[in-house]
N, CA, C, O and CB atoms as a CASP TS submission, in Angstrom:
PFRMAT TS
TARGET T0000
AUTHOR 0000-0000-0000
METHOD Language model
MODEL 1
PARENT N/A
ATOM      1  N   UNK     1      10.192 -19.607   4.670  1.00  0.00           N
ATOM      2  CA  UNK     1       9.130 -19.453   3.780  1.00  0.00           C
ATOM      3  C   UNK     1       8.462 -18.103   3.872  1.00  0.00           C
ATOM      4  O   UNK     1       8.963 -17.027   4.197  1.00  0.00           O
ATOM      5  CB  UNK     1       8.180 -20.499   4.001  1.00  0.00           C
ATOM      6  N   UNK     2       7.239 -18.385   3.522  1.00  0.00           N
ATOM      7  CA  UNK     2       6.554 -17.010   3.711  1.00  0.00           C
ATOM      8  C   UNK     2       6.398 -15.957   5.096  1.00  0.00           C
ATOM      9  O   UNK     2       6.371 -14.727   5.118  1.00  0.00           O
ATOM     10  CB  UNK     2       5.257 -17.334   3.364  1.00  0.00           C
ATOM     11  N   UNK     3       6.320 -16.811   6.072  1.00  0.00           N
ATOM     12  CA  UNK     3       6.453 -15.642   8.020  1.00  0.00           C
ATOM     13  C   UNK     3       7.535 -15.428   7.535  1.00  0.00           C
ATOM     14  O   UNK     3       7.694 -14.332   6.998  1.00  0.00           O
ATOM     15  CB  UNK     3       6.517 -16.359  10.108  1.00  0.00           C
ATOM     16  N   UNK     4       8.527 -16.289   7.552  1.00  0.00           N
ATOM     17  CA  UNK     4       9.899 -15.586   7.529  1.00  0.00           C
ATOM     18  C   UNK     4       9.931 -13.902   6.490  1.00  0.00           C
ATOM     19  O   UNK     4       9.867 -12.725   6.845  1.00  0.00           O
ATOM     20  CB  UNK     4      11.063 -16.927   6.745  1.00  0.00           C
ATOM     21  N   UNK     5      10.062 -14.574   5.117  1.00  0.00           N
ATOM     22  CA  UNK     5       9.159 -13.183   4.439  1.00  0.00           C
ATOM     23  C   UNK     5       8.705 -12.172   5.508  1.00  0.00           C
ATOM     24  O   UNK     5       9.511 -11.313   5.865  1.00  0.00           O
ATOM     25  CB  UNK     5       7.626 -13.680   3.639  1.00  0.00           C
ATOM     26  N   UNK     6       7.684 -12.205   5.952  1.00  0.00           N
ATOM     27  CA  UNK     6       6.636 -11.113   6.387  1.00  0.00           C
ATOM     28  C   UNK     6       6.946 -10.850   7.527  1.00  0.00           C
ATOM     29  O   UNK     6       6.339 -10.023   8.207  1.00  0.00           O
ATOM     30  CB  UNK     6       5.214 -11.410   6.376  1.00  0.00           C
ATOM     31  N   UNK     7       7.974 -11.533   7.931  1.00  0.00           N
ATOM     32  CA  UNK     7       8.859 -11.111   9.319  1.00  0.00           C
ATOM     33  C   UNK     7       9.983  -9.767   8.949  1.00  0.00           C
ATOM     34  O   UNK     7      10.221  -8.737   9.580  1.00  0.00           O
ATOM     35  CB  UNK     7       9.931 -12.699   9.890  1.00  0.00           C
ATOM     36  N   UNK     8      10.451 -10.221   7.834  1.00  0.00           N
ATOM     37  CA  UNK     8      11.709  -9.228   7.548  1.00  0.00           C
ATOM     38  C   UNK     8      10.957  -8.451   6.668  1.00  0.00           C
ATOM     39  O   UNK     8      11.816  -7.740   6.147  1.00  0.00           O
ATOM     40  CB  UNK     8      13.209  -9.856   6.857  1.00  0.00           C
ATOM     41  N   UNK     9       9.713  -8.101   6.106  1.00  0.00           N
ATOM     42  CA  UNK     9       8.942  -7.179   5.846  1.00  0.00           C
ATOM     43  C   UNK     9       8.363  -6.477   6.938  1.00  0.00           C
ATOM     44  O   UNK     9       8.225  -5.276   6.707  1.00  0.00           O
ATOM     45  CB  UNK     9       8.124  -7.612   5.111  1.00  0.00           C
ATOM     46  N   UNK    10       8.038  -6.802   7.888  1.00  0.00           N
ATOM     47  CA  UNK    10       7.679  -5.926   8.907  1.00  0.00           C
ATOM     48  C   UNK    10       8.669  -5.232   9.797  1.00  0.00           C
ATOM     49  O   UNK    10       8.378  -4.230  10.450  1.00  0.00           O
ATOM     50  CB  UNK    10       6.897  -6.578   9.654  1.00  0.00           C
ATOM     51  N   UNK    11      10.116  -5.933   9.796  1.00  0.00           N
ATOM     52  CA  UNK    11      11.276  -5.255  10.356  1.00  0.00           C
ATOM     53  C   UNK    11      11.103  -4.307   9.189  1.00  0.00           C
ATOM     54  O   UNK    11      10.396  -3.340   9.472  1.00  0.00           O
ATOM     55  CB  UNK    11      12.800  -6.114  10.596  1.00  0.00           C
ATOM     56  N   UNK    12      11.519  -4.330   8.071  1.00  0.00           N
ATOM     57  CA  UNK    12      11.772  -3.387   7.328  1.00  0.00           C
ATOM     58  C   UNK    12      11.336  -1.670   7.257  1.00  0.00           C
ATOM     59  O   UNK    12      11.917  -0.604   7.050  1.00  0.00           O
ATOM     60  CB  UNK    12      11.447  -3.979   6.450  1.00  0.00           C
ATOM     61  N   UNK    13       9.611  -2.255   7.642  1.00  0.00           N
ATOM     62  CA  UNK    13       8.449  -1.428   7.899  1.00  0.00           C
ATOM     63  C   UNK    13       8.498  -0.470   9.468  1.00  0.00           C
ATOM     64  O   UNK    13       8.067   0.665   9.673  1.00  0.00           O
ATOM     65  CB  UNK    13       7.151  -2.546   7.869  1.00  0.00           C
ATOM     66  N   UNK    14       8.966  -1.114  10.105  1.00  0.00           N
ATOM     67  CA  UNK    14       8.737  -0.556  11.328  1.00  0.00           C
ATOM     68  C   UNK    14      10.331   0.061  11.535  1.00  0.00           C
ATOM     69  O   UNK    14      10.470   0.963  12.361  1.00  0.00           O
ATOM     70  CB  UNK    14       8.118  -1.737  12.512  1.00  0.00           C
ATOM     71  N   UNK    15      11.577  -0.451  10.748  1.00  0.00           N
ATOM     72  CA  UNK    15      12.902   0.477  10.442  1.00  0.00           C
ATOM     73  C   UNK    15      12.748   1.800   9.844  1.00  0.00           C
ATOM     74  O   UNK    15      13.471   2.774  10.050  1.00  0.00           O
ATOM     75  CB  UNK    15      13.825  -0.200   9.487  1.00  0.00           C
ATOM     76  N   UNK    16      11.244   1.696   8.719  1.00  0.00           N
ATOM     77  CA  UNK    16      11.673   2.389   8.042  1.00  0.00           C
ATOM     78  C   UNK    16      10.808   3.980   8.735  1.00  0.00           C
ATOM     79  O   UNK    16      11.209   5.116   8.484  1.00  0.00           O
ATOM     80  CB  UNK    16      11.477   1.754   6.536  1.00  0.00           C
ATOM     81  N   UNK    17       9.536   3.638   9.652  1.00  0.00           N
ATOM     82  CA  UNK    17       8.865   4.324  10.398  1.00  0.00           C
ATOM     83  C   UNK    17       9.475   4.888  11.411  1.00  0.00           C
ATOM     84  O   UNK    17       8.752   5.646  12.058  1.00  0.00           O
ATOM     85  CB  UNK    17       7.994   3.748  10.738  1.00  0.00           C
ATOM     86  N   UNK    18      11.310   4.702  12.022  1.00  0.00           N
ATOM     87  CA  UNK    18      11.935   5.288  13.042  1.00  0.00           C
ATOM     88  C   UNK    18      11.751   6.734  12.898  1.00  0.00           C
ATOM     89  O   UNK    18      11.303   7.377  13.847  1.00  0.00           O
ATOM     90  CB  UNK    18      13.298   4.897  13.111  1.00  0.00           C
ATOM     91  N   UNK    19      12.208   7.578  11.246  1.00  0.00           N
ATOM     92  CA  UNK    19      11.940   8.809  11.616  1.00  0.00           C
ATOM     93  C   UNK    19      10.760   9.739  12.157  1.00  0.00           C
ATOM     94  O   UNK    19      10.726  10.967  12.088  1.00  0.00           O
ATOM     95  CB  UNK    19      12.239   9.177  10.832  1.00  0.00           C
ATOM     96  N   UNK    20       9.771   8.865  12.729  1.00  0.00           N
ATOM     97  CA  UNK    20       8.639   9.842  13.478  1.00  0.00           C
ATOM     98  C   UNK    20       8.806   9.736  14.570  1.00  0.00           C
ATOM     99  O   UNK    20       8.037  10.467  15.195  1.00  0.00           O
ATOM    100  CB  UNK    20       7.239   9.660  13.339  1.00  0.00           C
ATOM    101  N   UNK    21       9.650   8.998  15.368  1.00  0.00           N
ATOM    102  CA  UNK    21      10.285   9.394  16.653  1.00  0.00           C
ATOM    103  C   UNK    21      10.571  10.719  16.699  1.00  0.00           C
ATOM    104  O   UNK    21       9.849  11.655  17.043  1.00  0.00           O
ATOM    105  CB  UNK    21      11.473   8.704  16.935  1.00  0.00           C
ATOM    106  N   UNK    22      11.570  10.711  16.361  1.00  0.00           N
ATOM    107  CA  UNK    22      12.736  11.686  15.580  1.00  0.00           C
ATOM    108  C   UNK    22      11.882  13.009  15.381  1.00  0.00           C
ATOM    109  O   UNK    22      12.107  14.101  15.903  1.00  0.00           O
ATOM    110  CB  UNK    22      13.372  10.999  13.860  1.00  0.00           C
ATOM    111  N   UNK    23      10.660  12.614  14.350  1.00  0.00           N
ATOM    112  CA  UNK    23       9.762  14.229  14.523  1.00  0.00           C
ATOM    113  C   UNK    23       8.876  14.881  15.524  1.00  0.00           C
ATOM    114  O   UNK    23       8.450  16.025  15.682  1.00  0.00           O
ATOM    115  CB  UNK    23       8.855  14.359  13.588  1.00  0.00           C
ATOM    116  N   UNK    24       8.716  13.410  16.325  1.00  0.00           N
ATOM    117  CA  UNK    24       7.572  13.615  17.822  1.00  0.00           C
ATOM    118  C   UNK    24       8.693  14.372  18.787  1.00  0.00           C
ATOM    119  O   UNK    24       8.696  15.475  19.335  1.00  0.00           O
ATOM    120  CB  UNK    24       6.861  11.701  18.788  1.00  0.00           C
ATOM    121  N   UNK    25       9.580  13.347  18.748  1.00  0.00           N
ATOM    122  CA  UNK    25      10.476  14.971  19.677  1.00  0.00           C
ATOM    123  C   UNK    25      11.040  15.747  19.502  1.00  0.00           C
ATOM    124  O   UNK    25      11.609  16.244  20.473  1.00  0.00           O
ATOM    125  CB  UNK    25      11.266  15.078  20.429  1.00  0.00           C
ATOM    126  N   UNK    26      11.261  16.403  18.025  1.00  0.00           N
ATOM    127  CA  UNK    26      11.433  17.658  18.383  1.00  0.00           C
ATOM    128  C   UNK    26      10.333  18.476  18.197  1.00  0.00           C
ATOM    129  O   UNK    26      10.632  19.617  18.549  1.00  0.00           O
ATOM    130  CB  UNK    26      12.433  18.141  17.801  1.00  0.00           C
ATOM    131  N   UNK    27       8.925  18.385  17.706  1.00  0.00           N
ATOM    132  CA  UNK    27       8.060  19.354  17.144  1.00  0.00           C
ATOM    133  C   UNK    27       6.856  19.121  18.548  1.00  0.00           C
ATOM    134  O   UNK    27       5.917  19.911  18.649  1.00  0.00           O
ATOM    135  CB  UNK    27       7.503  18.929  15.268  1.00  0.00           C
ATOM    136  N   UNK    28       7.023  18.025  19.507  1.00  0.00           N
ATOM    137  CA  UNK    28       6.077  18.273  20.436  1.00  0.00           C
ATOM    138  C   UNK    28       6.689  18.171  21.640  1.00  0.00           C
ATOM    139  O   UNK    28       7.905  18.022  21.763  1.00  0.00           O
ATOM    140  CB  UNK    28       4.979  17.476  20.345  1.00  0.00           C
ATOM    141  N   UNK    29       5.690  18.261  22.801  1.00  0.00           N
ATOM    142  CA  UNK    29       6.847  18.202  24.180  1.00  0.00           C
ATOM    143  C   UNK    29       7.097  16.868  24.536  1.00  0.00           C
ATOM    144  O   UNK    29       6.451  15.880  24.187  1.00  0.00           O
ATOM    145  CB  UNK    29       6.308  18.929  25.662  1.00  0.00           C
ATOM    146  N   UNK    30       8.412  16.934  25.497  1.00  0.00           N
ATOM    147  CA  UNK    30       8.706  15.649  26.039  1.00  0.00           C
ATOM    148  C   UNK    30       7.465  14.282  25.972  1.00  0.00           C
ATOM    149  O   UNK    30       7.270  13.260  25.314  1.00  0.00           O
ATOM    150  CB  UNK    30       9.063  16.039  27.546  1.00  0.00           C
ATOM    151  N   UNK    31       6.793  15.084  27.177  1.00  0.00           N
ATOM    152  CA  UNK    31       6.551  14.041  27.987  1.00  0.00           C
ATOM    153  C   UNK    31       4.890  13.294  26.552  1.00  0.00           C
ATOM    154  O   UNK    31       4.555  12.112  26.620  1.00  0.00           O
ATOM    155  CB  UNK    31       6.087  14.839  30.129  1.00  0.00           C
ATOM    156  N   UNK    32       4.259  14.188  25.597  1.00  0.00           N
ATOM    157  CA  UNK    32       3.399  14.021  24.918  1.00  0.00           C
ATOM    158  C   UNK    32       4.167  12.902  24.021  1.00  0.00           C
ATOM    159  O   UNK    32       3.312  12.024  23.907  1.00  0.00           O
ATOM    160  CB  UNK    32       2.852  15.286  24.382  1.00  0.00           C
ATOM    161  N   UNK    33       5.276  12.489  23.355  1.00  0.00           N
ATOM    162  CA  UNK    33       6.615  12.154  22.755  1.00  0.00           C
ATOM    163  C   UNK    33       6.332  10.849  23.327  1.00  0.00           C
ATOM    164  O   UNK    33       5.919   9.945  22.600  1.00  0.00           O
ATOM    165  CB  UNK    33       8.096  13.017  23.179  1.00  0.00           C
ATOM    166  N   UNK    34       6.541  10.661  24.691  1.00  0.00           N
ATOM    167  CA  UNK    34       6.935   9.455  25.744  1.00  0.00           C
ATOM    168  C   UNK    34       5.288   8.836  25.887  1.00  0.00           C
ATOM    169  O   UNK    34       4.979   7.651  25.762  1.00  0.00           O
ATOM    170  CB  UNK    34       7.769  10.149  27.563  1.00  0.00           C
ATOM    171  N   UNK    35       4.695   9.560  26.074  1.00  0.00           N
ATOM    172  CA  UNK    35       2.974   9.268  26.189  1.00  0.00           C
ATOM    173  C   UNK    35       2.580   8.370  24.573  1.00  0.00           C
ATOM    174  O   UNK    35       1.955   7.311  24.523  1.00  0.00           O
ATOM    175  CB  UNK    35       1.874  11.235  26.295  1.00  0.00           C
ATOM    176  N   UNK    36       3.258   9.295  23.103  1.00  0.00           N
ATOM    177  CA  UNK    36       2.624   8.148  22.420  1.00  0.00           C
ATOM    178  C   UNK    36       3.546   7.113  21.848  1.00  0.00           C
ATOM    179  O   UNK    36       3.259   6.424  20.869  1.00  0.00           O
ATOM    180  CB  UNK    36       1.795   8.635  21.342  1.00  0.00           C
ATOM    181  N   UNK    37       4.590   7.049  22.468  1.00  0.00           N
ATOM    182  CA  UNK    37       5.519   5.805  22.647  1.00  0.00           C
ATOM    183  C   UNK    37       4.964   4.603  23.117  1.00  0.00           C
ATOM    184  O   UNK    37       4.771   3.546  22.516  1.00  0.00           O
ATOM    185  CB  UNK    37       6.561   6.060  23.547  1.00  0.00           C
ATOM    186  N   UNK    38       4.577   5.143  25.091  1.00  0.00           N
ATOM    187  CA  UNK    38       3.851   4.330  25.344  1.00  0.00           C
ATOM    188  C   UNK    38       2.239   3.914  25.046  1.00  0.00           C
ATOM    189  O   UNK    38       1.743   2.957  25.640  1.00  0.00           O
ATOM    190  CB  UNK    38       4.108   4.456  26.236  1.00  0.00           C
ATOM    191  N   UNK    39       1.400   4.786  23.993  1.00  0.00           N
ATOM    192  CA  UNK    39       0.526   3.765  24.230  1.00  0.00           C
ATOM    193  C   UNK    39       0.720   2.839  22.669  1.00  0.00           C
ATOM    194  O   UNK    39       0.120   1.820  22.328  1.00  0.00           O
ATOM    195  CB  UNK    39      -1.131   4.455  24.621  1.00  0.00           C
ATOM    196  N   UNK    40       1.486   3.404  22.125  1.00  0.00           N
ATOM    197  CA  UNK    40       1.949   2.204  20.942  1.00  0.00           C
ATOM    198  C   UNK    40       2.668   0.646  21.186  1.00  0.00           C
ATOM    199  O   UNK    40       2.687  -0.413  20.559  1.00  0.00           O
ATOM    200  CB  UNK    40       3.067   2.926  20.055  1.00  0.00           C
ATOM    201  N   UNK    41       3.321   1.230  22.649  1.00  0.00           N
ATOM    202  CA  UNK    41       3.612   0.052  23.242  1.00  0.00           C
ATOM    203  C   UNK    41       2.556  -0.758  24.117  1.00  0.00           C
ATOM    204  O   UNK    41       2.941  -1.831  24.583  1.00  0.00           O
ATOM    205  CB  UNK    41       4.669   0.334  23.968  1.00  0.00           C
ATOM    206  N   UNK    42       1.491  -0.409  24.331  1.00  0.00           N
ATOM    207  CA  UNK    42       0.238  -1.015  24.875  1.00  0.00           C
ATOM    208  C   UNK    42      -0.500  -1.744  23.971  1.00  0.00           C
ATOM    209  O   UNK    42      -1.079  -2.773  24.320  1.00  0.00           O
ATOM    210  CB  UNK    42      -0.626  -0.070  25.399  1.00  0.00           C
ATOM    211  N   UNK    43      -0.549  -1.230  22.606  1.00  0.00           N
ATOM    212  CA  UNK    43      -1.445  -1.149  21.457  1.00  0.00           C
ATOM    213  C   UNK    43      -1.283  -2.671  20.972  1.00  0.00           C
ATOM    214  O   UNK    43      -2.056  -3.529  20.546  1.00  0.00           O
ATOM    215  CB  UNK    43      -0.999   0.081  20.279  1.00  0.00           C
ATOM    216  N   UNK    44       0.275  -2.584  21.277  1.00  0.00           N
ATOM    217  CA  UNK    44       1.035  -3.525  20.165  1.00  0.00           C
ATOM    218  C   UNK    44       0.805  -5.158  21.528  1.00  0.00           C
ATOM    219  O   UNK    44       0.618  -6.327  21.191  1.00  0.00           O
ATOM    220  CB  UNK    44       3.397  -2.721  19.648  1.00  0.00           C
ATOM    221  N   UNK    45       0.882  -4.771  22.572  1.00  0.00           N
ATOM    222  CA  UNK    45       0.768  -5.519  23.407  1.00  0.00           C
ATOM    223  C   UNK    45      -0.694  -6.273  23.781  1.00  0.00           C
ATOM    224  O   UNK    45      -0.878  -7.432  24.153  1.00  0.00           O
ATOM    225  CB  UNK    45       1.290  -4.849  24.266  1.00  0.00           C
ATOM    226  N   UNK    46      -1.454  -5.424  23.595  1.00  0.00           N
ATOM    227  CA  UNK    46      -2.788  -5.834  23.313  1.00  0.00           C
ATOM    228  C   UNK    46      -3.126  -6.322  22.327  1.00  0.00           C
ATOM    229  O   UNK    46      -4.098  -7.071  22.420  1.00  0.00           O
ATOM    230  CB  UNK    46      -3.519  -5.092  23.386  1.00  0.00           C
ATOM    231  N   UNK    47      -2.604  -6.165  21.185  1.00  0.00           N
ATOM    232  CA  UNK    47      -3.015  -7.389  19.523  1.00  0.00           C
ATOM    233  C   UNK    47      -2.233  -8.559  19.944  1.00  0.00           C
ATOM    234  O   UNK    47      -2.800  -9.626  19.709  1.00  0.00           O
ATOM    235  CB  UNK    47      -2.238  -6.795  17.514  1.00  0.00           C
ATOM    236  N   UNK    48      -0.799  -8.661  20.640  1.00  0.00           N
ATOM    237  CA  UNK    48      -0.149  -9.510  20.849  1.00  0.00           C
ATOM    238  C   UNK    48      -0.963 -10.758  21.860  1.00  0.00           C
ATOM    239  O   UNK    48      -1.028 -11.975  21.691  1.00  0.00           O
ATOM    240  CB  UNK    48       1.010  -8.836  21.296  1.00  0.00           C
ATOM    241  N   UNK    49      -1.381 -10.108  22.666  1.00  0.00           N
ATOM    242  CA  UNK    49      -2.289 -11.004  23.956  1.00  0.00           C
ATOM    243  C   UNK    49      -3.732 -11.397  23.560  1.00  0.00           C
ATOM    244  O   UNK    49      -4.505 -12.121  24.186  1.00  0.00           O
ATOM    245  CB  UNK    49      -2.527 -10.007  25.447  1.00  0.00           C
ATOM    246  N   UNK    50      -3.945 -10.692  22.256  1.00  0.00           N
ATOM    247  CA  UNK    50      -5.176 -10.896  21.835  1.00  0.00           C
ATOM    248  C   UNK    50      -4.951 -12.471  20.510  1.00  0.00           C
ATOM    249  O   UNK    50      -5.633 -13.336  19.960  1.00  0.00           O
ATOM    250  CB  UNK    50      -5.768  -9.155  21.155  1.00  0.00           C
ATOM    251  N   UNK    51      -3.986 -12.141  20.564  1.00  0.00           N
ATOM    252  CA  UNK    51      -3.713 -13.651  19.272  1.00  0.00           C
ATOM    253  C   UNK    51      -3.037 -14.665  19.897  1.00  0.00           C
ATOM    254  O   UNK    51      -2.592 -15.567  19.188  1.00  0.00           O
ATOM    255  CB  UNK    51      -2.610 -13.351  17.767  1.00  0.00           C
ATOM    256  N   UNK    52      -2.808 -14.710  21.518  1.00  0.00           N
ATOM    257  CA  UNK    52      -2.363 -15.790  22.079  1.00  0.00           C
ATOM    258  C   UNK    52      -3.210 -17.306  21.970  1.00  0.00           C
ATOM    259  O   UNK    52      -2.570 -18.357  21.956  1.00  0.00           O
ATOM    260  CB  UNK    52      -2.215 -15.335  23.384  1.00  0.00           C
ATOM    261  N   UNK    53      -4.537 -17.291  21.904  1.00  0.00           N
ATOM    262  CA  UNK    53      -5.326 -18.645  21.645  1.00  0.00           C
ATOM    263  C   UNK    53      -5.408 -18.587  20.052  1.00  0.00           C
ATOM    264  O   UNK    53      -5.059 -19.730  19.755  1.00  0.00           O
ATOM    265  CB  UNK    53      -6.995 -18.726  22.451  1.00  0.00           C
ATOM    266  N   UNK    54      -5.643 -17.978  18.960  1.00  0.00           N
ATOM    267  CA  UNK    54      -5.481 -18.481  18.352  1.00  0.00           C
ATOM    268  C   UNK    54      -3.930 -18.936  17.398  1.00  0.00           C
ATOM    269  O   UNK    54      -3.896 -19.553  16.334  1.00  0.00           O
ATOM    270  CB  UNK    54      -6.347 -18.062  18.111  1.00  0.00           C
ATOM    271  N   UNK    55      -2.983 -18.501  18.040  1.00  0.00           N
ATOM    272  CA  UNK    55      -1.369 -19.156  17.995  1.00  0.00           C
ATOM    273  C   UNK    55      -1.676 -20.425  18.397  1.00  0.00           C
ATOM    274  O   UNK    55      -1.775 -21.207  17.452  1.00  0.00           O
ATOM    275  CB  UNK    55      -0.099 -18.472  19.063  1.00  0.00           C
ATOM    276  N   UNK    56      -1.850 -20.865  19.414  1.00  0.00           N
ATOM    277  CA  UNK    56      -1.713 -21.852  20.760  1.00  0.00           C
ATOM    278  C   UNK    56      -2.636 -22.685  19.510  1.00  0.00           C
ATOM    279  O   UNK    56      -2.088 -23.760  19.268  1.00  0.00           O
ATOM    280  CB  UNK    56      -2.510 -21.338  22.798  1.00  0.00           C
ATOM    281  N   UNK    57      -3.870 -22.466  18.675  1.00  0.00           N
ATOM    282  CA  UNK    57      -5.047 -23.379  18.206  1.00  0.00           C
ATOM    283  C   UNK    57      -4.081 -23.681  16.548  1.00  0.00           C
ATOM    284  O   UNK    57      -4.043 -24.797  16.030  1.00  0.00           O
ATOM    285  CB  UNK    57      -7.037 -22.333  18.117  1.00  0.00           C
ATOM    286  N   UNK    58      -3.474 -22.602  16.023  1.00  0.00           N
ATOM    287  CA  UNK    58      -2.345 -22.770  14.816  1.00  0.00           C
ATOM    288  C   UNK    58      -1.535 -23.636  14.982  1.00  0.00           C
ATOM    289  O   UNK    58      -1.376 -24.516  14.136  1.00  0.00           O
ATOM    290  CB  UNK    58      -1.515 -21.718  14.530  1.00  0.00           C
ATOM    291  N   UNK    59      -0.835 -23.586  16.111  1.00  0.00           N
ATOM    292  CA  UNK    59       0.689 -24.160  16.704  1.00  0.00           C
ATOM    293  C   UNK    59       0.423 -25.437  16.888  1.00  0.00           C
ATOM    294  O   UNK    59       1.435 -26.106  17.094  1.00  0.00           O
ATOM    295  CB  UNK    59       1.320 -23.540  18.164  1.00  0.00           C
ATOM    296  N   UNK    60      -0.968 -26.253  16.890  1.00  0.00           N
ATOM    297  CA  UNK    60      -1.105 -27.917  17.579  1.00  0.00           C
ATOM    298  C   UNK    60      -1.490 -28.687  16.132  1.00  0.00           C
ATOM    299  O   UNK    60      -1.685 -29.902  16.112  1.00  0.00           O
ATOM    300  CB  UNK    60      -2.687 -28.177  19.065  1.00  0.00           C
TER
END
């Protein structure tokens, strides 16, 4: 149904956002590159841990 939808809309979205990898390393340095990798990977981890109770209150 519709998650499903907005599941393969957000793959789509975040496929289609690969080329700023691609421009973070070559136009800045390494390690600045790897720095906002990781805090996008924090970012994303923190909305994730932040919607764990109300999943858990959806899901029953």
């Amino acid at each position: 149904g519709i998650m499903q939808g907005a599941w393969l809309a957000a793959t789509a979205v975040g496929n289609s956002l690969l080329f700023i990898g691609g421009i973070l390393y070559t136009y800045v340095p390494l390690w600045a590159c790897w720095l906002v990798f990781a805090v996008a990977c924090a970012l994303s981890m923190i909305v994730m841990l932040s919607m764990i109770k109300w999943l858990e209150r959806v899901a029953r």
